[in-house]
C-alpha positions as CSV (number, residue, x, y, z in Angstrom):
1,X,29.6,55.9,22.4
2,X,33.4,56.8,21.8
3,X,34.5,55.7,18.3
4,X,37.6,54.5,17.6
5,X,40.1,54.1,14.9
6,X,43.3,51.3,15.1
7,X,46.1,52.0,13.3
8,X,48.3,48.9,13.3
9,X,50.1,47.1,10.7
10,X,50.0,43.9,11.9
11,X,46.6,41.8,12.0
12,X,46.8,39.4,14.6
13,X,47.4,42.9,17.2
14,X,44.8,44.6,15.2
15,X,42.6,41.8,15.7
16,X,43.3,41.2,19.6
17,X,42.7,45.0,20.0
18,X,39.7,45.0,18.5
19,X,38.1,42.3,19.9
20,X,38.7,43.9,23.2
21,X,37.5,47.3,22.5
22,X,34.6,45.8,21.2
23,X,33.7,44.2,24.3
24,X,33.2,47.6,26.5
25,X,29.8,48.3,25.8
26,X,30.8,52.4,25.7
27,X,33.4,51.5,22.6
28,X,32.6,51.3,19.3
29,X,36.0,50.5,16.6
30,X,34.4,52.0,13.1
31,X,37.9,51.7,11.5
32,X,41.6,50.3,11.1
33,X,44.4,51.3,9.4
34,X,47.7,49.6,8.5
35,X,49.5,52.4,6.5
36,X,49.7,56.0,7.5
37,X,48.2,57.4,4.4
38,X,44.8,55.4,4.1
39,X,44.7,56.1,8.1
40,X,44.6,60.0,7.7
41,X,42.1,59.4,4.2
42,X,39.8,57.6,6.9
43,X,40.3,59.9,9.3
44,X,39.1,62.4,7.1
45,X,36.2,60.2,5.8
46,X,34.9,58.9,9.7
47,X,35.5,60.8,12.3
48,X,35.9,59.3,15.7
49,X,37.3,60.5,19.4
50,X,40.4,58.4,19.8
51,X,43.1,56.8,17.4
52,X,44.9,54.4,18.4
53,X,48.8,54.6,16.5
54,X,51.4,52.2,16.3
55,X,54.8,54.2,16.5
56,X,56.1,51.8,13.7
57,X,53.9,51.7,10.6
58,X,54.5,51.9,6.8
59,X,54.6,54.9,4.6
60,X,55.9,57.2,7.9
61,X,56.4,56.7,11.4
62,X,53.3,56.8,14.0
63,X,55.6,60.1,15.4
64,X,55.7,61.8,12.3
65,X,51.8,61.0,11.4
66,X,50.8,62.5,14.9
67,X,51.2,66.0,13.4
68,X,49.3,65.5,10.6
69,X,46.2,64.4,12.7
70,X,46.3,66.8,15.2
71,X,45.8,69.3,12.2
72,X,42.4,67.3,11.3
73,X,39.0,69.1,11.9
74,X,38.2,67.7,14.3
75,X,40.8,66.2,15.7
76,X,40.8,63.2,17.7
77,X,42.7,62.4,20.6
78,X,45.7,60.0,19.8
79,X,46.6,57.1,22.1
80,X,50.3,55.8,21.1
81,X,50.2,51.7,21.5
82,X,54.0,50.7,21.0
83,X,55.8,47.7,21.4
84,X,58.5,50.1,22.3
85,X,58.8,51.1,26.1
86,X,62.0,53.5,25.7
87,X,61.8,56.7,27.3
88,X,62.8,59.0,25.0
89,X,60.2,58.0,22.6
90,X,57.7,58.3,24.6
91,X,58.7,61.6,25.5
92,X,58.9,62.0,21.6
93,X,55.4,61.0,21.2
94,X,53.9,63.0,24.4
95,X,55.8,66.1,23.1
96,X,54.8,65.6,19.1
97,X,50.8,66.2,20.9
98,X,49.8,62.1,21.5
99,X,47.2,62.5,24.5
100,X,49.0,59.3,25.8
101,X,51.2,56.2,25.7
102,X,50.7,52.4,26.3
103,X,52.5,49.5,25.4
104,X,51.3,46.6,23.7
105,X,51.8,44.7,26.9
106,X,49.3,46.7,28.9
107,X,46.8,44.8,31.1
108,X,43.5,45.2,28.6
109,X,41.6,47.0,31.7
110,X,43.9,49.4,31.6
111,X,44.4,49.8,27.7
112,X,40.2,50.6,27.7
113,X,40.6,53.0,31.1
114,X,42.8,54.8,28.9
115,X,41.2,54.9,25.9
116,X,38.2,56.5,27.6
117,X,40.2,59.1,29.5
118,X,41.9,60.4,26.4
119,X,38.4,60.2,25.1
120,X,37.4,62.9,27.6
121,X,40.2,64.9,26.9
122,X,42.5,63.7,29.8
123,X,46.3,62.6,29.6
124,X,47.7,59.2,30.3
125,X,50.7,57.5,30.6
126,X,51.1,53.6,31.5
127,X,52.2,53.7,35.5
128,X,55.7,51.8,34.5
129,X,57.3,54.2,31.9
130,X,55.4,57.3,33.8
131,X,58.1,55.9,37.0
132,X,60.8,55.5,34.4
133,X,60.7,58.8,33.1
134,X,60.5,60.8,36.7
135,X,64.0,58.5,37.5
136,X,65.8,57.9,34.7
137,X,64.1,61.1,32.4
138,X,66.4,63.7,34.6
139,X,69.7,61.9,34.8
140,X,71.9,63.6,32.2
141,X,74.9,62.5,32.6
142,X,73.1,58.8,32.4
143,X,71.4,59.5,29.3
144,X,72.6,57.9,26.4
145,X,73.4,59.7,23.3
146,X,70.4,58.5,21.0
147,X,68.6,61.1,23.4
148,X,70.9,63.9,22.7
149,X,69.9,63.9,19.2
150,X,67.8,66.7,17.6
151,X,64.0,65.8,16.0
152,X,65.5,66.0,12.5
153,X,68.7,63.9,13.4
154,X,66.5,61.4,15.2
155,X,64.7,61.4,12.1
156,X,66.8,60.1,9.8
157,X,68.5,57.9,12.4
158,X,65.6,56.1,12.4
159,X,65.0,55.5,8.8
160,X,69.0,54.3,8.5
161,X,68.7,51.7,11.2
162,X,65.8,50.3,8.9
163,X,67.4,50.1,5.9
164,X,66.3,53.4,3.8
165,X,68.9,54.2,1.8
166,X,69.7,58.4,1.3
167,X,67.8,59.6,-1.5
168,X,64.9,57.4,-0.5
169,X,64.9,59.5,3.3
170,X,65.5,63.0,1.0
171,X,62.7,63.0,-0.7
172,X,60.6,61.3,2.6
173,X,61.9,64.3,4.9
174,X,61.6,66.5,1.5
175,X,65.8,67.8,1.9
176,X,68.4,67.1,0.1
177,X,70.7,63.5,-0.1
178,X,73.7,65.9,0.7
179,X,72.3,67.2,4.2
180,X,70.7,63.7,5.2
181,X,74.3,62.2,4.4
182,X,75.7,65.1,6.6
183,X,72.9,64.3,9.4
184,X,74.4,60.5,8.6
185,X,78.0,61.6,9.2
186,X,76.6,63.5,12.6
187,X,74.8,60.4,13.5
188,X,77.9,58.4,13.7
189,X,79.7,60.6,15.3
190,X,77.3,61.5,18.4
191,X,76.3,57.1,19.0
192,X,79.8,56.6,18.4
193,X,79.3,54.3,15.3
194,X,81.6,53.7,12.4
195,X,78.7,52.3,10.1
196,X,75.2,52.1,9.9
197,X,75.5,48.2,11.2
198,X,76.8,49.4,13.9
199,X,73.9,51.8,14.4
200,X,71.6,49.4,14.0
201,X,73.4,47.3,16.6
202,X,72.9,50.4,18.6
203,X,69.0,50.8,17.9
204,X,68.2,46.9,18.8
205,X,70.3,47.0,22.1
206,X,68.4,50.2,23.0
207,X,65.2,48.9,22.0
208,X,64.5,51.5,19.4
209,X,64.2,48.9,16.6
């Protein structure tokens, strides 16, 4: 039986998801999660094979928690369900150690196909965004500049667009408010934005919010 954990701040998903895990007889859902730190207390307290991780979730990013898992003993394999379907964070994700990607859209066959091939240790990647990121992945001088940006830079990018304020991301990212409002300043300059309204703009027209 491979056990599994959904991590997902909003009930009605959490509740579709589980109802179909829970109708492969092979898949057994002995937890859920809607904040990142109760997830990795679970985690700790009822081991299972496969998480299941919301990219957005409150009290730290799914990208940021992925880390955090992988360093569990033992760790399971993390399936990233997202609403988002933008390739640079799914290469985010794949690269931070997630075993694979879906989106929240996924036909349900598929979603259970790749919660048992994570399960055994494989990789997988939803056919659509593995075709977007062999075409549109490679094309630098199409990229746009949200994908230029460094880990720590997309970091605190992220937390802007959503309305943290400075010393609220400091002591989240554990650095100072002078270097995040210097990451800020950088920020601006690379998406070409003269305010963090207009980098929100720039988040929701690129999907990334």
């Amino acid at each position: 039986m491979i056990k599994v954990i959904i991590a997902e701040d909003h009930a009605i998903v959490r509740e579709g998801i589980k109802q179909l895990v829970s109708m492969a007889p092979d898949l057994s859902v002995v937890g859920e999660a809607t904040h990142v730190g109760p997830l990795l207390s679970q985690l700790r307290a009822t081991p299972c094979d496969v998480v299941l991780l919301d990219i957005s979730m409150p009290g730290g990013s799914g990208l940021e928690a992925i880390a955090r898992i992988r360093a569990l003993t033992p760790a399971p394999a993390i399936l990233m369900l997202s609403m988002h379907d933008e390739v640079q964070i799914v290469a985010r994700a794949l690269k931070a150690g997630a075993a694979g990607y879906a989106t929240k859209d996924s036909d349900p066959a598929l979603l259970l196909s790749a919660i048992r091939k994570v399960a055994g240790g494989g990789r997988y990647l939803e056919p659509a965004l593995a075709n977007r990121m062999v075409f549109e992945g490679g094309l630098d001088d199409e990229r746009p500049p949200h994908t230029l940006l460094s880990e720590r830079e997309y970091q605190v990018f992220e937390r802007l667009v959503r309305g943290t304020n400075v010393n609220e991301i400091a002591l989240q990212l554990a650095i100072s408010a002078k270097t995040v409002s210097t990451h800020k300043v950088r920020l601006m300059q690379k998406l070409h934005a003269h305010s963090v309204a207009d980098m929100v703009r720039y988040a929701i027209e690129h999907h990334l919010l």
